[in-house]
Residue frames relative to the residue before (quaternion, step in Angstrom):
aa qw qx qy qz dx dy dz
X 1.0000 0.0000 0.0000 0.0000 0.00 0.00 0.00
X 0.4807 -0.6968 0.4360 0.3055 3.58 -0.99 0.96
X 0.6554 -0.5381 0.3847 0.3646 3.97 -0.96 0.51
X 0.3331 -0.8745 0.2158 0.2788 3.20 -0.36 1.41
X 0.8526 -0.0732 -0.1722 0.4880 3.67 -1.22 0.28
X 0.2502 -0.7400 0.6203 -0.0710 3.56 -0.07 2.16
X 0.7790 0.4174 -0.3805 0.2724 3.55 0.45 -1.13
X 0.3313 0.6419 -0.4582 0.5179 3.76 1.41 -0.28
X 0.7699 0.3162 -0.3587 0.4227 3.26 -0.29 -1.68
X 0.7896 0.3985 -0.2621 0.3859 3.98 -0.24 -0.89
X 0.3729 0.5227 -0.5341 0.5500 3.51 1.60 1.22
X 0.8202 0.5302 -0.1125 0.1830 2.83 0.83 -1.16
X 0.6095 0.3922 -0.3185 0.6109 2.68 2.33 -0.66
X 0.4412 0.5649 -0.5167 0.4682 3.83 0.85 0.51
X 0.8415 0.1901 -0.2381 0.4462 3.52 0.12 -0.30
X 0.4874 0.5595 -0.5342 0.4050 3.56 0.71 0.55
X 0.0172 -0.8251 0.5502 0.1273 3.68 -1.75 0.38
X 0.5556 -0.6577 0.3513 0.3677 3.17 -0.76 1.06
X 0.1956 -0.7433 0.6157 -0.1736 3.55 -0.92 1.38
X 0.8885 -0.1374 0.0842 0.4296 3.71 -0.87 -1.45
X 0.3638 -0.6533 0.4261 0.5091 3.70 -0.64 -0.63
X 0.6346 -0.5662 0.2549 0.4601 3.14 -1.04 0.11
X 0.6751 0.5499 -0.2228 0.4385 3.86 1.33 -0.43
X 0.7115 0.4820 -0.2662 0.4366 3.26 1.60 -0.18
X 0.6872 0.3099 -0.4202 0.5050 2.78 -1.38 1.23
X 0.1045 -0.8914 0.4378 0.0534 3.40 -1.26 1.02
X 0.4599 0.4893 -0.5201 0.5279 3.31 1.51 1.19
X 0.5056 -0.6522 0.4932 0.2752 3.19 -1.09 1.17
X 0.1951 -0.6734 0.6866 0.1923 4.01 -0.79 0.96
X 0.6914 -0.5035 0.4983 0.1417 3.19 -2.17 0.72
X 0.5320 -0.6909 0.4201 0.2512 2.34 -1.28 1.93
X 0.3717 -0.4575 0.6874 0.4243 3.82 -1.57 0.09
X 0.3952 0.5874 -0.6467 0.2839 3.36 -0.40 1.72
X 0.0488 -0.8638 0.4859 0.1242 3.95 -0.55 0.58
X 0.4127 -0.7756 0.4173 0.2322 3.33 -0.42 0.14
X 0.0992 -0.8676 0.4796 0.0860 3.76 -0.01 0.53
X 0.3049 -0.8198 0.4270 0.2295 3.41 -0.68 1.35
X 0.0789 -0.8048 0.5675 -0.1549 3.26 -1.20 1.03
X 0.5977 -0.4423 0.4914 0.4535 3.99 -1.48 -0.40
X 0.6644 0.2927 0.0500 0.6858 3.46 1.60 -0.58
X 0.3950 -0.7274 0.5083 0.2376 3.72 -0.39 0.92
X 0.1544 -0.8089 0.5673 -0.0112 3.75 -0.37 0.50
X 0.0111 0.8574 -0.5089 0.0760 3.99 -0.22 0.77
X 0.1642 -0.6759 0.7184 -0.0107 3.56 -1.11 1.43
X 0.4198 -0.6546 0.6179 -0.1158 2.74 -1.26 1.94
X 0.0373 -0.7989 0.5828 0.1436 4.03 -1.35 0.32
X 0.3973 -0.8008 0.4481 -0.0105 3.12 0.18 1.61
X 0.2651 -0.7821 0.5631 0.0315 3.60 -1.69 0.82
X 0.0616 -0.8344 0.4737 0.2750 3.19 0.50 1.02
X 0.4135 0.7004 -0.4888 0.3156 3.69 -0.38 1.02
X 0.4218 -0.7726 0.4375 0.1838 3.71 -0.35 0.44
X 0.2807 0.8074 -0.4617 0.2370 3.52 1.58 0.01
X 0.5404 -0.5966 0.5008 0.3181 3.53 -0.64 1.67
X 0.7767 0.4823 -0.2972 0.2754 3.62 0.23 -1.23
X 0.7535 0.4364 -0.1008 0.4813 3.15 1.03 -1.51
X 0.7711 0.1709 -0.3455 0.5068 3.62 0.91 0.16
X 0.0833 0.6440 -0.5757 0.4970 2.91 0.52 2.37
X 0.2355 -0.8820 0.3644 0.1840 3.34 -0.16 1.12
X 0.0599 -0.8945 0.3159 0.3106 3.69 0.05 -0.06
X 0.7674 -0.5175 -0.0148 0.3782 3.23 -0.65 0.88
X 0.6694 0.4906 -0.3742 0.4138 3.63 1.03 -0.28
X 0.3380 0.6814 -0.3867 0.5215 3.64 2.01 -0.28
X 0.8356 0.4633 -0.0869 0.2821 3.21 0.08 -1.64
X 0.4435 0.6511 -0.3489 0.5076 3.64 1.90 -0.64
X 0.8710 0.3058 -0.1864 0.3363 2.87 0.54 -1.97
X 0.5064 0.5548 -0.4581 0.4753 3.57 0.88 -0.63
X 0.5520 0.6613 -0.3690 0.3491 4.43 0.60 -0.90
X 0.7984 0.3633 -0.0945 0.4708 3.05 1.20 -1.78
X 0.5888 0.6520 -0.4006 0.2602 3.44 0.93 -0.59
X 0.5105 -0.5999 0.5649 0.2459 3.61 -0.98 0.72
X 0.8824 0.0989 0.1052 0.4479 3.70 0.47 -1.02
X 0.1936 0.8770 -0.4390 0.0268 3.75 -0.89 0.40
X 0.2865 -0.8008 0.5228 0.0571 3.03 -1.17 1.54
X 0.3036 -0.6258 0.6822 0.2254 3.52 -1.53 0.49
X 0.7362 -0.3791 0.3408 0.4452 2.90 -1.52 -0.76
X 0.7428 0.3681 0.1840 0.5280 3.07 1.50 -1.03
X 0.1951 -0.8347 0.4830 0.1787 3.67 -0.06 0.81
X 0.1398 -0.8808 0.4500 -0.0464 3.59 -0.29 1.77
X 0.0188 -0.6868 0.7078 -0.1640 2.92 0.38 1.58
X 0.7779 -0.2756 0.4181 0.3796 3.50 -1.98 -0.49
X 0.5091 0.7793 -0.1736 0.3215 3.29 1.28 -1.57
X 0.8173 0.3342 -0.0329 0.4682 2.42 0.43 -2.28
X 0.7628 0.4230 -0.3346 0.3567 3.73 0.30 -0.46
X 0.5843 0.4511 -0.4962 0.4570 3.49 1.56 0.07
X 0.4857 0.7203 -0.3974 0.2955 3.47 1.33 0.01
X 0.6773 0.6087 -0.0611 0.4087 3.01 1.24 -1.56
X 0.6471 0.4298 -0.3136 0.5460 3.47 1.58 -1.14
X 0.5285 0.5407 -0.4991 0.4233 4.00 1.02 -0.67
X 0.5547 0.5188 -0.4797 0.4393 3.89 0.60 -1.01
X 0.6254 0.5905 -0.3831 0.3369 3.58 0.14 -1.24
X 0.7939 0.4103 -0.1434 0.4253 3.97 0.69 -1.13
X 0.6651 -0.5030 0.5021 0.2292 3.07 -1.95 1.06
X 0.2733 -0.5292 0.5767 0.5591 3.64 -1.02 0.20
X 0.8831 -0.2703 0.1953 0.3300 3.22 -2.24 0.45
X 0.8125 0.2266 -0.1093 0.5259 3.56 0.16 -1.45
X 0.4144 0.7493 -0.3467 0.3829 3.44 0.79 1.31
X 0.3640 0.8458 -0.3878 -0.0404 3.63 0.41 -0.05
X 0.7345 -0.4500 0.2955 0.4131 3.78 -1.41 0.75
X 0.7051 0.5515 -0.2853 0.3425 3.22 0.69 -0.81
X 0.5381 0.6544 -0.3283 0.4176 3.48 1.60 -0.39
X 0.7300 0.4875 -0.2017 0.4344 3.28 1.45 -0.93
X 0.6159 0.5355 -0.2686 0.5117 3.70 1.05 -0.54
X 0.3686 -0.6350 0.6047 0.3085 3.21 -1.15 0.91
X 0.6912 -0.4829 0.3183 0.4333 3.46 -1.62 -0.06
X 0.6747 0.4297 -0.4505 0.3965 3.77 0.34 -0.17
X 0.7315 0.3901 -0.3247 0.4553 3.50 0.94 -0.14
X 0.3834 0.4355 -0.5509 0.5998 3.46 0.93 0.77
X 0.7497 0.2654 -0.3880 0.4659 4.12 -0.08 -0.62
X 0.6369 0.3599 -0.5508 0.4018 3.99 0.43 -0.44
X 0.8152 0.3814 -0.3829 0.2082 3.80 0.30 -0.67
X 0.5629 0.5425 -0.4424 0.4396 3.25 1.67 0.26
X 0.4191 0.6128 -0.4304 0.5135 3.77 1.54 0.14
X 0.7847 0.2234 -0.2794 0.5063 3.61 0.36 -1.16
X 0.4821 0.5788 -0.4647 0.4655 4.09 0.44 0.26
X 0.7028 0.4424 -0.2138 0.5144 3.43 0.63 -1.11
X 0.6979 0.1554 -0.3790 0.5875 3.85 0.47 -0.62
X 0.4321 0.5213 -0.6631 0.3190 4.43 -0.05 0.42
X 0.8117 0.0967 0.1903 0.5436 3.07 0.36 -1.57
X 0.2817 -0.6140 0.6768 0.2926 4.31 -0.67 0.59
X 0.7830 0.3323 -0.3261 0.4124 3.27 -1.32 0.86
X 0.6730 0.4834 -0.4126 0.3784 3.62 0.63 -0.33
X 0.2587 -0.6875 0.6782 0.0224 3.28 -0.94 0.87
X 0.5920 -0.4886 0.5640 0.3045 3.47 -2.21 0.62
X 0.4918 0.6154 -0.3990 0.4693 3.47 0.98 -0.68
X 0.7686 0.3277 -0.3330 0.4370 3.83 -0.26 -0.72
X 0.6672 0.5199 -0.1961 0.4960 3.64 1.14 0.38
X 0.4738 0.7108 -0.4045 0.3266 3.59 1.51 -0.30
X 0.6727 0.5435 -0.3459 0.3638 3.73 0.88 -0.39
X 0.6373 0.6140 -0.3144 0.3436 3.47 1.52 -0.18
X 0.2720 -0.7399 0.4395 0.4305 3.50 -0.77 0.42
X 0.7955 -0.2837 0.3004 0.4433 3.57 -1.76 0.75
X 0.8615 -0.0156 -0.3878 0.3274 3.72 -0.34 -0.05
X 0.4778 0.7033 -0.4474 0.2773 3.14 1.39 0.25
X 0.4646 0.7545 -0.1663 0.4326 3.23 2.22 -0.38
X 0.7750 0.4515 -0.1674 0.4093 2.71 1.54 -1.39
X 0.4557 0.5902 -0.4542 0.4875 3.62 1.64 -1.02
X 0.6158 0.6797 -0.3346 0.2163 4.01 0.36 -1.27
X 0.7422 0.4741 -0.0153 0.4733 2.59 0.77 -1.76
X 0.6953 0.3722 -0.3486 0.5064 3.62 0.91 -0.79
X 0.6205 0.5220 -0.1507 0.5655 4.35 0.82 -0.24
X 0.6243 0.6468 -0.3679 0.2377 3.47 1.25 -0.59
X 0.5666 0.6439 -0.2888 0.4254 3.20 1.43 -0.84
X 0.5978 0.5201 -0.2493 0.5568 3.88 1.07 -1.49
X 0.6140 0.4860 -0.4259 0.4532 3.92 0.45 -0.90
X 0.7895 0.4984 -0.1967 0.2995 3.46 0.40 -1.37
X 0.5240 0.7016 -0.0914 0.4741 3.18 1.79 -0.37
X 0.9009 -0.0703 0.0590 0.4243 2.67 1.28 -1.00
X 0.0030 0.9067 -0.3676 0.2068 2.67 2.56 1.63
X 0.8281 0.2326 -0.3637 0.3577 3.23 -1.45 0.69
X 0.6897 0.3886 -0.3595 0.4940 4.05 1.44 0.47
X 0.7953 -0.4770 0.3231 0.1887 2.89 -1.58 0.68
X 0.2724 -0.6309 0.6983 0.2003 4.28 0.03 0.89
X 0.4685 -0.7423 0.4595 0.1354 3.87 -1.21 1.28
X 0.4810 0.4652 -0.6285 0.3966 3.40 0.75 1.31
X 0.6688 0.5982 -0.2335 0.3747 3.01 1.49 -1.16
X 0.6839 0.4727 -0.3934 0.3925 3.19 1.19 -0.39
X 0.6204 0.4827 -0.3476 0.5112 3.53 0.95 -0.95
X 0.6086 0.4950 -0.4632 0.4123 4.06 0.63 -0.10
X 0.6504 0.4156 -0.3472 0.5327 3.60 1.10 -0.81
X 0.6046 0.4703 -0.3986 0.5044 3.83 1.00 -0.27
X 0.6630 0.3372 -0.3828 0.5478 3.90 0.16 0.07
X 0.5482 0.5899 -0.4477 0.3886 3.31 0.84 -0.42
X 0.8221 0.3798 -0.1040 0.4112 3.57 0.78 -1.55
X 0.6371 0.3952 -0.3756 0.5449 3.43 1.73 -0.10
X 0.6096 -0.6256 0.3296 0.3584 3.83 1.14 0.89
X 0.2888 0.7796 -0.4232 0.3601 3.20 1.01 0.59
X 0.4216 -0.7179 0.3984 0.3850 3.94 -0.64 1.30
X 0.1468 0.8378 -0.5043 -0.1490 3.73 -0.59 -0.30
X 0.1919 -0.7889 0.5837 -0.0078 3.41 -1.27 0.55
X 0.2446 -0.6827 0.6353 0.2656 4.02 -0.90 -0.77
X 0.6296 -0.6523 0.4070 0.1116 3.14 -1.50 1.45
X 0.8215 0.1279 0.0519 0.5533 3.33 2.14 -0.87
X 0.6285 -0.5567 0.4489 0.3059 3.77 -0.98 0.21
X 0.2200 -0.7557 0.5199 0.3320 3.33 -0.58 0.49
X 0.4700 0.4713 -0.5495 0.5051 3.47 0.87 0.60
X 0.5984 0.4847 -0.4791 0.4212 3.69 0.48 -1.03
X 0.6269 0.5811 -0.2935 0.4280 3.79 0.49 -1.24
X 0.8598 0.3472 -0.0872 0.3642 3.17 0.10 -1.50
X 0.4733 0.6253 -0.2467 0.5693 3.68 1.49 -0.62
X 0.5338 0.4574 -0.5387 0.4643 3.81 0.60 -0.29
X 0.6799 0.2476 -0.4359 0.5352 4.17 -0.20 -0.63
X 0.4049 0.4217 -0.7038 0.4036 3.90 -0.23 0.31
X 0.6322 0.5974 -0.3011 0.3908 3.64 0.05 -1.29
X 0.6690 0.3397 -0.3381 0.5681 4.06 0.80 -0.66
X 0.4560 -0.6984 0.4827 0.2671 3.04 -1.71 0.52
X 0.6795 -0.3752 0.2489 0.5793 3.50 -1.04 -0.27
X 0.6661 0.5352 -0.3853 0.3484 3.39 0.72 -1.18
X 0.8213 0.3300 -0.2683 0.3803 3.83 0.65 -1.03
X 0.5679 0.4693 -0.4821 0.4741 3.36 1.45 0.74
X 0.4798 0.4420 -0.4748 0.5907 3.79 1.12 0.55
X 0.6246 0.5612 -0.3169 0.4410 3.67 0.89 -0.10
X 0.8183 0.2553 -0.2004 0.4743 3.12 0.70 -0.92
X 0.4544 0.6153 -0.4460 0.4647 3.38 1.64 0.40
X 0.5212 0.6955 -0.2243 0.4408 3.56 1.11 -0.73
X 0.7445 0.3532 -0.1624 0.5428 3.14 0.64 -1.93
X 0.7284 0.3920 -0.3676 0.4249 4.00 0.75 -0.23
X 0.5324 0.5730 -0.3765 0.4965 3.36 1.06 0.12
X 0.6658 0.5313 -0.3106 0.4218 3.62 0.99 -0.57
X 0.4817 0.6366 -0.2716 0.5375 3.10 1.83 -0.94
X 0.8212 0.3464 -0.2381 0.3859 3.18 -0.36 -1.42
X 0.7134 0.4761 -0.3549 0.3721 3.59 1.36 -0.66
X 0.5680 0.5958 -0.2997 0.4822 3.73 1.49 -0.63
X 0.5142 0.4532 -0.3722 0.6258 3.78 0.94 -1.04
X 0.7491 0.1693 -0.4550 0.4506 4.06 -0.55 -0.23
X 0.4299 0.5548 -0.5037 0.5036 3.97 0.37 -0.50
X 0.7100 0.4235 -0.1955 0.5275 4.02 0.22 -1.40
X 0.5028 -0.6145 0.5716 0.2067 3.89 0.69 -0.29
X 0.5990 0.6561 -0.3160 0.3329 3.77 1.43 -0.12
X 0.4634 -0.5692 0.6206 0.2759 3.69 -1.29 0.11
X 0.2393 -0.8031 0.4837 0.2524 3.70 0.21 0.73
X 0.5244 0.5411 -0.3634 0.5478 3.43 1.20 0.46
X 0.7972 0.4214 -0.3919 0.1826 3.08 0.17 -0.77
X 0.2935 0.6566 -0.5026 0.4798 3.75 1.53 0.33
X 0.4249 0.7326 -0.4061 0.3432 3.88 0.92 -0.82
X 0.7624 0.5587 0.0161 0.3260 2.37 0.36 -2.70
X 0.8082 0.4473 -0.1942 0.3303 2.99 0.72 -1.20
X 0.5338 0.6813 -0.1244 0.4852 3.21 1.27 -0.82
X 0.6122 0.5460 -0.2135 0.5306 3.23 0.70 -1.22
X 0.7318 0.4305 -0.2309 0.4751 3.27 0.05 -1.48
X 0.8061 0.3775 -0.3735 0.2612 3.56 0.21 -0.59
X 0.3681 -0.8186 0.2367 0.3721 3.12 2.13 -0.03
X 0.3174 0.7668 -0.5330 0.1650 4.01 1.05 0.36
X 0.2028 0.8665 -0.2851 -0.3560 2.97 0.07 -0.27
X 0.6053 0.5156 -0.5756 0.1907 3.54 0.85 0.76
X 0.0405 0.7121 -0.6314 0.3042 3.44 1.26 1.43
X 0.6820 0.5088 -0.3877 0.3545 3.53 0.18 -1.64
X 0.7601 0.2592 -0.5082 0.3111 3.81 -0.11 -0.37
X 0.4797 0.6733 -0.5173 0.2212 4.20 0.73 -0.38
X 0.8076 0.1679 -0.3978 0.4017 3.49 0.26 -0.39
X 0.0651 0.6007 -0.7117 0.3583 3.69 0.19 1.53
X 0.9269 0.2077 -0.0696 0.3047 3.09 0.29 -1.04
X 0.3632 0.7795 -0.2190 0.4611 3.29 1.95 0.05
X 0.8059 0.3766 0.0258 0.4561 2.91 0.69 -2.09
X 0.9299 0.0267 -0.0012 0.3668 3.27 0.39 -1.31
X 0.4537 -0.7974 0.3944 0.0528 2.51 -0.31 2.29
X 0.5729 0.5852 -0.5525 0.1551 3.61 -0.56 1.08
X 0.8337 -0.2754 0.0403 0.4770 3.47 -1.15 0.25
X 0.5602 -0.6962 0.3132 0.3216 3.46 -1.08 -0.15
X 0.2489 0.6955 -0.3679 0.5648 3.34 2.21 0.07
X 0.6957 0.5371 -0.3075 0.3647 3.42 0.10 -1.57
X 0.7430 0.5047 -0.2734 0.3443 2.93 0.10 -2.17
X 0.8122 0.4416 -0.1835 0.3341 3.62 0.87 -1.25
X 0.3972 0.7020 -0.3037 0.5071 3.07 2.03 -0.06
X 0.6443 0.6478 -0.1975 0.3553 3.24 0.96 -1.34
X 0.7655 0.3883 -0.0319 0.5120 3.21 0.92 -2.16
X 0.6397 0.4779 -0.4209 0.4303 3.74 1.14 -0.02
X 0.7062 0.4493 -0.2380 0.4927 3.28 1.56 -0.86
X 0.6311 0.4969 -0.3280 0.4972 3.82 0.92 -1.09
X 0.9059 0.0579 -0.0665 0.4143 3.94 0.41 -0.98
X 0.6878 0.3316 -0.4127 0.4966 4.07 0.76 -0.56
X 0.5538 0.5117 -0.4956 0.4312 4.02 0.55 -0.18
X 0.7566 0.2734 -0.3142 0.5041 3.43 0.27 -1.07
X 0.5906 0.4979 -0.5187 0.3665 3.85 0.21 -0.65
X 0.7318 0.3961 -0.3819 0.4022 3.76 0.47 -0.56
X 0.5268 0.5783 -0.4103 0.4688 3.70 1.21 -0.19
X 0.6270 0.5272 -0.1875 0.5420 3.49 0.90 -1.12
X 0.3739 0.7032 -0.2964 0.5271 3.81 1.06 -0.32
X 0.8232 0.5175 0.0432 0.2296 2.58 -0.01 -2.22
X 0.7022 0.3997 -0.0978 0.5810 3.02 1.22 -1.81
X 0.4934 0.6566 -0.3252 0.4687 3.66 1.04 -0.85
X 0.7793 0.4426 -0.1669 0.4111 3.53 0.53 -1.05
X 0.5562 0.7345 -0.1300 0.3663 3.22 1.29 -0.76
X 0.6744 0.5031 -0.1425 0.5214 2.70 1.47 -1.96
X 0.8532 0.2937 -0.2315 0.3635 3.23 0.77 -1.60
X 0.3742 0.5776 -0.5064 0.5195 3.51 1.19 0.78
X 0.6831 0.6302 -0.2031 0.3081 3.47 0.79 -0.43
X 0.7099 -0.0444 0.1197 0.6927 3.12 1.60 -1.25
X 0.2489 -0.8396 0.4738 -0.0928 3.16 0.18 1.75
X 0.7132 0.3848 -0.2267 0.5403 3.74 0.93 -0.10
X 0.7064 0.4181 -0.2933 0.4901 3.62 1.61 0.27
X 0.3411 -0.6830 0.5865 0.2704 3.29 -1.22 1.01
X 0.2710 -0.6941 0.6594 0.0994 3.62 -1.45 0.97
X 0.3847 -0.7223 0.5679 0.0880 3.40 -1.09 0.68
X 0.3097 0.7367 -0.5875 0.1275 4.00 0.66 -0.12
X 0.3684 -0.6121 0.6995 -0.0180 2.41 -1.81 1.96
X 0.2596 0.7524 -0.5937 0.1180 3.66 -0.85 0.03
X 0.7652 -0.5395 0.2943 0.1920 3.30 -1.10 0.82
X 0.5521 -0.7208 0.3086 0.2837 3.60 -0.06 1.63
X 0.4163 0.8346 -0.2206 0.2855 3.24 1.08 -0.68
X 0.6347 0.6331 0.0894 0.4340 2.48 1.00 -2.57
X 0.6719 0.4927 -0.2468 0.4949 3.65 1.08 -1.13
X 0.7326 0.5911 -0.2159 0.2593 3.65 0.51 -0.46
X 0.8402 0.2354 -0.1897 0.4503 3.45 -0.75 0.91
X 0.6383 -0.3183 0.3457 0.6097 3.94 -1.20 0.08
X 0.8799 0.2925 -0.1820 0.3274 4.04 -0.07 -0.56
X 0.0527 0.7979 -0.4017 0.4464 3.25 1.66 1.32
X 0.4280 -0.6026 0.5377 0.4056 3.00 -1.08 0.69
X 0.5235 0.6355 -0.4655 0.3246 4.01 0.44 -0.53
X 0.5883 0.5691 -0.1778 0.5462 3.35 0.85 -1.97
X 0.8947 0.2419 -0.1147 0.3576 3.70 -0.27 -0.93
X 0.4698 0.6169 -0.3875 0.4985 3.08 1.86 1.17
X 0.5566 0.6147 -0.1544 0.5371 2.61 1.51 -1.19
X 0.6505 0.2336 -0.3957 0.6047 3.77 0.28 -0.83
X 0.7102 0.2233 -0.5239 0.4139 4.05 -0.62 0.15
X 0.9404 -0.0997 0.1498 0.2886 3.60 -0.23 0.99
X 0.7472 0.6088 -0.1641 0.2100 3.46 0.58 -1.43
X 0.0312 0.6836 -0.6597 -0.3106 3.56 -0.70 -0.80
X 0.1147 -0.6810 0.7031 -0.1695 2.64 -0.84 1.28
X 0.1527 0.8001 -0.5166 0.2640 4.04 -0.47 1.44
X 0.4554 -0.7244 0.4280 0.2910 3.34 -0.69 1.76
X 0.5458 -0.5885 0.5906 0.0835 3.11 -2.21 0.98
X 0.4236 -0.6537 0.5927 0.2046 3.54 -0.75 1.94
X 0.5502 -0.4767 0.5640 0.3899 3.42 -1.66 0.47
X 0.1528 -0.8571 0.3917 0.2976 3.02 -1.25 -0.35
């Protein structure tokens, strides 16, 4: 089965820029927790999809609210179900293969940058994916491998609410989710394969972990850092780029809105817990921001 919801994570490492380290500095910055006003406090969380030991340390005002909540949503409802759904999205039909789609220099750069992640990996153990499902892989492939056999921190805090009886659910479809690169064409998924390959090849040239901007970021909690390297990093047209950010974050952030509201119109005496990608949290078209215009207060959470 393919690593679960990759295409989140490789929003996330598009729109993240490289900023503090994780050891520097020695006041603790605010969590990407908000608080949503209510009969019941309600509280939207911004989530790393990564398994970093460090970062999916809760801290303590995280950990109140997630204690008290009654209920909690991801992006995605991660049952078993759902993630064998998500890996079928991921795949060519049968008599299909990756290699049909890639011109010939990108079959030798991505078997160059496979080969120095990991000795032994080959384009071949990849031929069943489609082209951007290739790309989310490949750009995340290095952080997966790092840290193979744990839990990326929606997934863990979903299997935690799960086992403290806790209702849960998902904010979206993995078709809704996963159905956005249906929407690119062939041409701007040979594009945006390109533009991550330059990455992944310039970060080693740079000595870097192409994560570890992630890392770093994250931790310092800004979060309208998270949208600068959109435009930093991945170097395609300017159609694209805006193609991307209407379809990867202000389409779904207003769906998520939407569904958010619903709930907490729904059960007015329960606190919800929604995790969702940090990303998401940023700018006038944030999920914060676009609480606020339906009604809410909705006001960031002091470390503690």
């Amino acid at each position: 089965m393919l690593p679960l919801n990759l295409v989140t994570r490789w929003i996330t490492l598009m729109l993240l820029l490289s900023w503090a380290s994780l050891s520097g500095g020695t006041t603790p910055p605010a969590p990407l927790l908000w608080e949503i006003s209510g009969p019941t406090p309600s509280y939207l969380f911004g989530t790393i999809h990564s398994a970093h030991p460090q970062l999916n340390r809760l801290p303590a005002a995280v950990e109140s609210a997630f204690m008290q909540s009654h209920r909690f949503y991801a992006e995605l409802d991660l049952t078993d179900q759902e993630q064998s759904r998500i890996a079928a999205l991921f795949l060519l039909p049968a008599s299909d293969r990756l290699s049909n789609h890639l011109t010939a220099p990108q079959r030798q750069r991505a078997r160059t940058e496979l080969s120095t992640i990991s000795p032994g990996l080959t384009l071949e153990a990849f031929e069943r994916l489609k082209p951007w499902a290739f790309t989310v892989t490949l750009s995340l492939l290095e952080d997966q491998l790092a840290y193979a056999g744990k839990s990326p921190m929606d997934l863990a805090l979903y299997q935690r609410a799960r086992a403290e009886g806790k209702t849960t659910g998902g904010l979206e479809t993995a078709e809704e989710q996963m159905g956005l690169f249906e929407q690119l064409s062939k041409s701007e998924q040979s594009q945006l394969l390109d533009a991550t390959l330059d990455y992944l090849e310039q970060a080693r040239r740079d000595g870097k972990n192409s994560m570890n901007d992630t890392y770093e970021i994250y931790r310092q909690g800004d979060p309208e850092a998270f949208l600068a390297l959109f435009g930093a990093q991945m170097d395609v047209p300017l159609l694209l780029k805006l193609k991307l950010q209407r379809l990867l974050l202000h389409e779904r952030n207003q769906r998520m809105s939407e569904r958010i509201e619903r709930l907490l119109e729904s059960h007015p005496g329960d606190s919800f817990f929604f995790a969702v990608g940090a990303a998401h949290m940023a700018s006038d078209q944030g999920l914060p921001e676009l609480l606020r215009k339906r009604g809410y207060r909705v006001t960031r959470v002091r470390a503690k």
